[in-house]
Structure formats: structure tokens, C-alpha cells
C-alpha positions in Angstrom: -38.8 -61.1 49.3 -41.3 -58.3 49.1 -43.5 -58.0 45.7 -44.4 -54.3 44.1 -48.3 -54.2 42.8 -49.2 -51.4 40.8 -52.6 -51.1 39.0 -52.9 -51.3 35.3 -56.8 -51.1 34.4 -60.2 -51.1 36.1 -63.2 -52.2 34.3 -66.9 -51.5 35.7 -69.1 -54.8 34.3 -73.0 -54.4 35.1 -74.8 -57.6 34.7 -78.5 -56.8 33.9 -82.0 -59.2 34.6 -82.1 -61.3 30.8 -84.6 -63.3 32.3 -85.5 -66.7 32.8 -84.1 -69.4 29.9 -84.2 -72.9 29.9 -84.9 -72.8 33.7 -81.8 -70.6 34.5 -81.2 -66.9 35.1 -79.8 -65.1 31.8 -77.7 -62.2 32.5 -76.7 -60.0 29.8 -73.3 -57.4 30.5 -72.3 -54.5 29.9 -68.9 -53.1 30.7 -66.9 -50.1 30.7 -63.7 -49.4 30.5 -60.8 -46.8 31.3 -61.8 -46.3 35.1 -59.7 -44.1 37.0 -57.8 -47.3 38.8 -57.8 -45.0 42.0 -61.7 -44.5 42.0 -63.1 -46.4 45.0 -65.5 -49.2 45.4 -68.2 -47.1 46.9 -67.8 -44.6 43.8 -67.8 -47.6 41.5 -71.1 -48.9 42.6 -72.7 -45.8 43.0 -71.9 -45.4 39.0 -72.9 -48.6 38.1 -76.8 -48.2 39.9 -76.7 -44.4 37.7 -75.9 -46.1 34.9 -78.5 -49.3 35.7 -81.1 -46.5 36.0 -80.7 -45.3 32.6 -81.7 -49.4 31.8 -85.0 -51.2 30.5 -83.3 -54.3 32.7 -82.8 -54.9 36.3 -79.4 -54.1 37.7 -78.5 -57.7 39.5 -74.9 -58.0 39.8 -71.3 -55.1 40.0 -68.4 -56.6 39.4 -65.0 -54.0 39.5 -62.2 -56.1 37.4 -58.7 -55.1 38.2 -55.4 -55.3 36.2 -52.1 -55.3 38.2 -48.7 -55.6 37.4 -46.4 -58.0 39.8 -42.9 -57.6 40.3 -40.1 -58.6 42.8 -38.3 -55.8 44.3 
């Protein structure tokens, strides 16, 4: 049994420096949504450290979240 993916949805999610609280490290996100699903992860990041340059905060985390559809063909 062989299973179909197709992608849905890509979201970009920056999580910028929030400093220190209560001892542990605050991050504070930002995401963004309606990413070409075929963009890859080298273009993704490269967008996300433009965009974290634009930022009062440090840039310490990308995440790339991914949608997909599963089906049995």
C-alpha cells in the first residue's frame, strides 16, 4: 500500500531573543504565512535572517511548519 503526500501550507515562524525571565529564555514569535509550499529550505532561512534584520531582537530560532494531506492510493 503506497500513500500520496501533497503539501497544503507552509508557515515561516522566527522566534526572536525575549530575554531572560524567571531564570529561562523568553522567546517571542513571529510567523508568516502563505509560503510558496515549493520554496526551499535554504530560501526559507535566508528570508527569515532578512526579515530578523529588520528586528530590535535577536534572531535565535527558524522553524518551517508544513501542512500535508495523506491519502491511500
Amino acid at each position: 500500500m503506497a500513500i500520496g503526500n501533497i503539501k497544503e501550507k507552509t508557515t515561516l515562524r522566527l522566534e526572536l531573543d525575549g530575554g531572560v525571565v524567571d531564570g529561562k529564555q523568553k522567546l517571542i514569535p513571529r510567523s508568516f504565512s502563505q509560503i510558496k509550499t515549493t520554496a526551499s529550505d535554504e530560501e526559507l532561512y535566508n528570508t527569515a535572517t532578512a526579515i530578523a534584520s529588520l528586528q530590535n531582537k535577536n534572531l535565535m530560532g527558524v522553524k518551517k511548519i508544513e501542512v500535508s494531506s495523506l491519502w491511500e492510493e
